[in-house]
N, C-alpha and C positions, 0 to 999 in steps of 0.2 A: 398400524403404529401403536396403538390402546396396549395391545397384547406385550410390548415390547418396553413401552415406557411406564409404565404404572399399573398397579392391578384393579383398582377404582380410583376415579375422577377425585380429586383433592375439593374438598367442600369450598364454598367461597365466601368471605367475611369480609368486614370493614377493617379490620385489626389488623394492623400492621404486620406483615413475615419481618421485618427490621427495619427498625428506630434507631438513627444518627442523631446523637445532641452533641450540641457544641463540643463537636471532636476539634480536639489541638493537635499536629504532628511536630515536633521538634526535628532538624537535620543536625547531627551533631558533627562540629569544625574544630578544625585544630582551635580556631579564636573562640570556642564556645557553644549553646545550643544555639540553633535558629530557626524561629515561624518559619512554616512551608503549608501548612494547612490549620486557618485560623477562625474557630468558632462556626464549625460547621453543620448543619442540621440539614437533617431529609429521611425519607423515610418512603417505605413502598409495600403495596398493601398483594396478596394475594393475588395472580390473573392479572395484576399490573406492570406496566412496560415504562419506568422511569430511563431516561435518556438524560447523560450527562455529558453536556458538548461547552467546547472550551480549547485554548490552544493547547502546547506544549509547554507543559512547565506548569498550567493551570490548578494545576493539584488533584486531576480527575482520578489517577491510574495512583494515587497512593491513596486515598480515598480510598478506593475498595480494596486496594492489599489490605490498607487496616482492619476492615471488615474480616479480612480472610486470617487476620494475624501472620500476615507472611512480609510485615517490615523488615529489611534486612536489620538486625540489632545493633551492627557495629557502627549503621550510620543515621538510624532514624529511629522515632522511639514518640508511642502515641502518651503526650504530654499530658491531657483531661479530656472530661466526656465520655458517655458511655455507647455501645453498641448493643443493643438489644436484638435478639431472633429469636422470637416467640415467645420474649418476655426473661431470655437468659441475655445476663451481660457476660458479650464475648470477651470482652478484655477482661475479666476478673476467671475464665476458666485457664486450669492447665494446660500444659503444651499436650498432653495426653488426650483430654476429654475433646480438646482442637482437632486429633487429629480423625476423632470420629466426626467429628463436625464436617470437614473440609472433604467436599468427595458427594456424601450421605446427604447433609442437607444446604449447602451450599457450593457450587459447582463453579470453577473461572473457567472461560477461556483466553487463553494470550493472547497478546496482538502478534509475539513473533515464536510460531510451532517450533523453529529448530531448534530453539534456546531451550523450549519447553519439554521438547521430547528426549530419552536417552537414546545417543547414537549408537550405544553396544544392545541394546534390545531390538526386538522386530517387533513390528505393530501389533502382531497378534499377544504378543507378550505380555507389551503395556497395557494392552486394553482389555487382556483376561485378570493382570492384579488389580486394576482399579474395580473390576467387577467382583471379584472373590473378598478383596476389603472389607464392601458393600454390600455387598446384598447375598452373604453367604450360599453363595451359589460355587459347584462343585463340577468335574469332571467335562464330558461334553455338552452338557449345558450352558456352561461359561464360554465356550466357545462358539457355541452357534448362538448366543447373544451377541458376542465380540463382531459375528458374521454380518450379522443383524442387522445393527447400530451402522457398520461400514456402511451397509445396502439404504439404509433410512434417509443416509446422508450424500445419496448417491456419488457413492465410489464405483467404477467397474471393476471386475472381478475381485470383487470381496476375496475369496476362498486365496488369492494369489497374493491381494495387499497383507493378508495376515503375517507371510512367509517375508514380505522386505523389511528393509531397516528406515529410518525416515530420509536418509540420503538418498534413495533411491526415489522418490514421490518428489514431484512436483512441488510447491510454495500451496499452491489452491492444497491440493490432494492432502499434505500437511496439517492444514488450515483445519481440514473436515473430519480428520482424524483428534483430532483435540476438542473438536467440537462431539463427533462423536461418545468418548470418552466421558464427555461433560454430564452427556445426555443418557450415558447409560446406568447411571446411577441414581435418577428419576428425582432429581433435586428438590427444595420448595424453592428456592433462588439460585438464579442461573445468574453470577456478575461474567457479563461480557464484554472484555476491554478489545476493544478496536478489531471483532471478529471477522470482519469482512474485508480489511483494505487491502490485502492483497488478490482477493480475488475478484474472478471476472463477471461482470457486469449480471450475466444469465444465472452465473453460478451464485452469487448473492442475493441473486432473487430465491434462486432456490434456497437458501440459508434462512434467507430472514421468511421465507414464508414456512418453514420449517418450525423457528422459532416461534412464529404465531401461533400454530396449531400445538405445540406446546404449552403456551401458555391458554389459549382456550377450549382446550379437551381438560386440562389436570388443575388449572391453576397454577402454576409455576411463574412466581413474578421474576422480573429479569429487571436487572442494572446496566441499560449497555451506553456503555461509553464509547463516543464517534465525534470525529469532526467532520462526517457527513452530512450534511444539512438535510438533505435529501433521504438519507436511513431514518433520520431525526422525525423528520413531517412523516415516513413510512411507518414507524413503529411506535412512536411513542403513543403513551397515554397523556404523561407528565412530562415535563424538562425543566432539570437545573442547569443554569450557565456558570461555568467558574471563572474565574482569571484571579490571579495572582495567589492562589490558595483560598479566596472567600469565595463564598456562594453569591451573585452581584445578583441574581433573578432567576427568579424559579415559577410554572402555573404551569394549565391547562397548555397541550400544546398548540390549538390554533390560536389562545393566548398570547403565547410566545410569535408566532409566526405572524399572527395579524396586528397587534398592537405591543411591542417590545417595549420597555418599559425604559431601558437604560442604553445609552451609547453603544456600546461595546458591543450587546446581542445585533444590534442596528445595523452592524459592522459585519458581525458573522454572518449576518443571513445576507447581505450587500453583497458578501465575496463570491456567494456561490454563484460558478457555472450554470446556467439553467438552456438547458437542449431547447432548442427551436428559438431563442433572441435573436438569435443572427440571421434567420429565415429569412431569403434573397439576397444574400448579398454573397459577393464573388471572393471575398478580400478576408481576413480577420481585420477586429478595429485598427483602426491608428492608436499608438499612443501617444507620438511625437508630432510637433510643429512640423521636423526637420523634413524637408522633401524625401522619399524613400531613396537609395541609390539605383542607379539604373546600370541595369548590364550592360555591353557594348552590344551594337548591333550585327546581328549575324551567329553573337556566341551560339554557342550551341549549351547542352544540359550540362550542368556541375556532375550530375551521377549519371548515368546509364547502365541500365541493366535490361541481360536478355536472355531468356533462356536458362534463371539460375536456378541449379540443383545441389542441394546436402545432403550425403548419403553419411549417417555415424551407422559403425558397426555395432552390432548386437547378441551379447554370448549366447550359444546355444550347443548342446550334445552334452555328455556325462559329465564332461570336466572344464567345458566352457570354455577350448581350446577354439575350436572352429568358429568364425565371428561371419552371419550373414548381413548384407547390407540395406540397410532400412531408408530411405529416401523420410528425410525433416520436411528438406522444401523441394519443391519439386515445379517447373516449368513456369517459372516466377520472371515478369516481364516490368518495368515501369522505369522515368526519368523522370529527374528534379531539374526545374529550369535555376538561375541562377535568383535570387533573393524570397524565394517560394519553399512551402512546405509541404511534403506527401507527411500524411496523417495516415499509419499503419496500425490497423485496428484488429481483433480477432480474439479468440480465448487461449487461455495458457495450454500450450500445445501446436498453438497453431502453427507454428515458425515462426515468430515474428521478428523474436530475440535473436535467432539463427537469421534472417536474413540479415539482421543489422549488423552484426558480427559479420558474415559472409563477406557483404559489401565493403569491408576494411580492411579483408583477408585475416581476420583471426578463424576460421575458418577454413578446411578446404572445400574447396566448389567446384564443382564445371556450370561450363556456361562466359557469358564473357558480359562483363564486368568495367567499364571507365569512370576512372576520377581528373574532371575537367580536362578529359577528351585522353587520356591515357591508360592505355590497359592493364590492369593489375594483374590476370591472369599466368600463373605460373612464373611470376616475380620472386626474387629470393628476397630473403632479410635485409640486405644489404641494398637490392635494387626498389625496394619495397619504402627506406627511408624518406626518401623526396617527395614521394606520394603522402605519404602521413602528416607532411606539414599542411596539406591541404584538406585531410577530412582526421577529424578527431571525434570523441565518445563520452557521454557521459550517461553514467552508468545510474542505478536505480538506488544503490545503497550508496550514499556521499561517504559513508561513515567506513564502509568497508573498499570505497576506491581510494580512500586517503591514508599513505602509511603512519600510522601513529606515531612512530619515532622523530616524526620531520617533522620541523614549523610549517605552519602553512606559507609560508613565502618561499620557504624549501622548496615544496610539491609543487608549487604555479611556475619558480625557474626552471627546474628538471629538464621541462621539454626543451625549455633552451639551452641547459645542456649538454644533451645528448646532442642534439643538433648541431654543438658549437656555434652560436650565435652568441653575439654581443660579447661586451665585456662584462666583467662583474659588478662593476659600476654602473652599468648600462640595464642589463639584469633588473640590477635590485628598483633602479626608476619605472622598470617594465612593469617589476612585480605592484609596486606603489600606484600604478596608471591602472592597472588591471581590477585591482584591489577598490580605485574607487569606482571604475566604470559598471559590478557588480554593487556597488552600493554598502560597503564597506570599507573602515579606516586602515590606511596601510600601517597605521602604529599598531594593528592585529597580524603584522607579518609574521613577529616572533614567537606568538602564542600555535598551540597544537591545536591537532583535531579535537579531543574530549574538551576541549575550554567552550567550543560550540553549540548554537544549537541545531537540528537536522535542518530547518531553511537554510541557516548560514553556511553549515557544512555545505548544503551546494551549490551555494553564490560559489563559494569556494572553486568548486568541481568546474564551474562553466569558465573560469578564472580562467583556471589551468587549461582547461581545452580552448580557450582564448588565445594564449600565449603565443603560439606560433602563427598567428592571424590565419586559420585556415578558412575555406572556403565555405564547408560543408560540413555541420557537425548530425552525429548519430543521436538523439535521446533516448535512452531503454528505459521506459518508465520512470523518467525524472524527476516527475512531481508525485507518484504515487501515495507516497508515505507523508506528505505535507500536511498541516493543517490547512482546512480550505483559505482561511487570511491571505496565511506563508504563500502557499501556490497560485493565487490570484496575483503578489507578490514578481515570484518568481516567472511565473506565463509575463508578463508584462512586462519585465525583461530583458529575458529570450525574445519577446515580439518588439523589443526598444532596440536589441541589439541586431536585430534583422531587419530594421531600416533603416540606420545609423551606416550600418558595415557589410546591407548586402548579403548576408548570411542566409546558404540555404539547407533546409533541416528535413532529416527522415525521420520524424516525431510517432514515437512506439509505444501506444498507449492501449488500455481498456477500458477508459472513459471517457463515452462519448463525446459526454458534454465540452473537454477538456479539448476533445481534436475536433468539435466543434469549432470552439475560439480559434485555433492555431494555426488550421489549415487551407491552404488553396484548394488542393487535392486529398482524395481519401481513397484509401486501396484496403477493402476486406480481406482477408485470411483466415482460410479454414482448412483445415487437415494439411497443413504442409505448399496449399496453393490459393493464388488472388483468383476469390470466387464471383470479386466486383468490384470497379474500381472507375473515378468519374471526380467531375468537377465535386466540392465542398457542394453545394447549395441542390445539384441532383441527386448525391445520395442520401442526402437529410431530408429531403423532400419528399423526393419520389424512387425509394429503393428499389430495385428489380427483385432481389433475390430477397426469398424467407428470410435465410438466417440473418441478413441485415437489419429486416424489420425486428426479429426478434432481439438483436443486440441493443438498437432502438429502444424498443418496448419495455427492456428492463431496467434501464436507464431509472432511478429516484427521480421524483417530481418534488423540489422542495415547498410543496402546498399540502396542507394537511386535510385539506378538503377532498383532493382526488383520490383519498383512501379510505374516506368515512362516507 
């Protein structure tokens, strides 16, 4: 990797690569400017790993666009304070001299690749201009660097991702390709905003150990903003905490983690998830007083499944007429009993997403398939309806399940009606009862999705899959994108509202820790098939299978000790 990222080792110093002083951001409003980021200072020194964790809204991710000078103009605008890298203030150079900067010695990655990447270019494309920019490199050299960087970051078949466009890659695959990109320009500062949350547990391990050896082979200090707690204790040197746009606590990070200085941090490190607390126990917590509900005796499972297979076609021959058929999932077995949760775990690819889909029939399948003892298989649209009041979805982006045009009291009635249920009067009392049982004002009925924030966005989402009081709802990574608070939040819930009403869930997640809490049952998935599946407290305990232990293993430890 030496050959590939740098041509000698970057010397190491006390001096700062960049100095934040009392930076001000202005958000500018139709009523005027407004504080959004207020007297802020920090700084990070060569071969150093500052970590900036904070919720949504905290002012982390404009923080460093400032840095990068990529505030959009027409709504934000850095008010005072200087930014120093290497003793230049960036806010006083050109958009010109910026844009040698940007790339060359200062590198981002996003938190979301699609937004980042262009959809008319192919990988190979983007990642041979940002190298020719840079580092004046020419012909096929640029491109068996481009090869390179894929392979560094392990991609398979480099030589074939060059040739896609990013619609065709995976969210992970994505993910490493922006990362890549970052890294192939051999940065002094590498800001990384939220580079991991979409990816799977093993494959973050590989990222962030990735990053390490970046930073201790070259010197390359990094900025990485996470509201992983657990990335947090893995990588940092340093941590600053933000909330509200100020910097409320900042030091050494077992500092941070063993003695917090202020509420707030107190709070974040409280919310995390931590793998193995619930070791022996059969149940997730209680949240509630309320007795749990009890199934009647005799029911039988909410889901059943047996035998499911996904086969998507796949072009292939000169003109990518002929489609042979590829098997997602394949000989996939498991039931949900009624007020219980199967925790579906595995890496992106696995099927996990596809079986959840499957099992609702947005999918076609073979195999056979019952929702609360009725078979869906080979059901049309039409005979498919009745069944849908019983199992409903909530999907991983709230922001992209909710149509923008509607209020949100719009999107929570919908199901009702299509359904034809109730009257409109009746509706809108549903929508109101629904609104608070998520823990939000129904005087927010009239208000849209962008008025929100992503937790509330999918208080929202659970609202609507609410509505038609179904039996059994799907999660497809629910809480992924959440800050840890928000999702500690939201898990408690989903676990209020499954003891309340009975509620049984096929929870499709890649954090452990997360279907830790959640789960009764937990079913692995690997290449398409359950390679282990068993009560919650056997497969945390005592896994069978490798690849579980390693899903396990790569799991963050929010202790800074088990990394130093």
């Amino acid at each position: 990797m030496t050959a590939l990222l740098a041509d000698q080792p970057v010397a190491m110093n006390d001096r700062p690569i960049l100095a934040i002083e009392n930076l001000c951001v202005d958000a500018l409003t139709p009523e005027g400017a407004r504080r959004v980021i207020n007297d802020v200072s920090l700084s990070v020194a060569p071969g150093e790993t500052l970590c900036i964790a904070g919720e949504s809204g905290s002012g982390k991710s404009v923080t460093a666009l400032s840095a990068m000078r990529l505030l959009p103009a027409t709504s934000l605008r850095i008010a005072s304070g200087t930014i120093r890298l290497d003793g230049r203030d960036l806010a006083r150079l050109s958009e010109r001299a910026m844009r040698d900067v940007r790339g060359g010695e200062i590198a981002m990655i996003f938190q979301e690749p699609m937004t980042s990447l262009n959809p008319v270019m192919s990988i190979g494309a983007q990642l041979c201009e940002a190298i020719r920019q840079h580092q004046a490199a020419e012909g096929a050299s640029v491109r068996a660097r481009a090869m390179a960087m894929l392979d560094v970051v392990h991609i398979s078949e480099p030589a074939r991702r060059l040739q896609q466009y990013p619609h065709e890659l995976s969210g992970g695959m994505r993910q490493r390709v922006m990362i890549a990109m970052a890294l192939s320009c051999r940065p002094k500062l590498l800001l990384a905003d939220e580079p991991t949350t979409a990816l799977d547990v093993t494959v973050q391990a590989q990222i962030l150990s990735l990053m390490r050896e970046l930073k201790r082979e070259f010197g390359t200090a990094i900025i990485l903003i996470t509201h992983d707690m657990g990335v947090v204790a893995q990588m940092a040197d340093r941590v600053a905490v933000m909330q509200h746009g100020r910097l409320v606590e900042s030091g050494p990070v077992r500092t941070i983690f063993r003695n917090p200085s202020q509420p707030y941090t107190r709070e974040l490190l409280a919310a995390v998830p931590r793998l193995g607390a619930l070791a022996g126990t059969a149940a997730p917590p209680r949240i509630t007083s309320t007795p749990p509900v009890e199934s009647p005796a005799g029911a039988g499972p909410i889901l059943f499944v047996r035998d499911l297979e996904v086969s998507y076609g796949k072009p292939s021959g000169l003109f990518r007429r002929v489609r042979e058929q590829a098997a997602a999932v394949k000989d996939v077995s498991f039931e949900i009993q009624p007020g219980q949760t199967l925790g579906l775990v595995g890496e992106s690819g696995s099927g996990k997403s596809t079986t959840g889909k499957a099992v609702l029939g947005l999918v076609p399948f073979s195999g056979e398939v019952s929702i609360g003892g009725e078979p869906i298989q080979g059901l049309g649209a039409r005979a498919m309806r009745p069944v849908r009041r019983k199992a409903q979805m909530i999907f991983q982006d709230p922001y992209a399940s909710l149509d923008p045009r509607m209020t949100v009291g719009a999107a929570i009635a919908e199901p009702m009606v299509i359904h034809s249920l109730a009257t409109p009067a009746e509706r809108k009392d549903r929508v109101a009862e629904l609104l608070r049982r998520v823990g939000l004002s129904p005087d927010l009925a009239t208000r849209y999705p962008h008025e929100f924030s992503g937790g509330q966005r999918q208080r929202i989402c659970i609202a609507r899959a609410l509505s038609l009081r179904p039996s059994l709802i799907v999660a497809d990574e629910s809480v992924a994108a959440l800050d840890v608070s928000v999702r500690g939040r939201v898990l408690d819930l989903m676990l209020e509202l499954q003891e309340t009403l009975g509620l049984a869930y096929l929870f499709i997640s890649h954090d452990m820790a997360v279907v830790e809490r959640m789960s009764h049952h937990v079913a692995v998935m690997r290449h398409g098939r359950i390679v282990e599946a068993g009560p919650r407290n056997a497969i945390f305990t005592s896994p069978r299978e490798d690849y579980t232990r390693d899903l396990i293993a790569a799991v963050p430890i929010p202790d800074p000790a088990a990394y130093r």
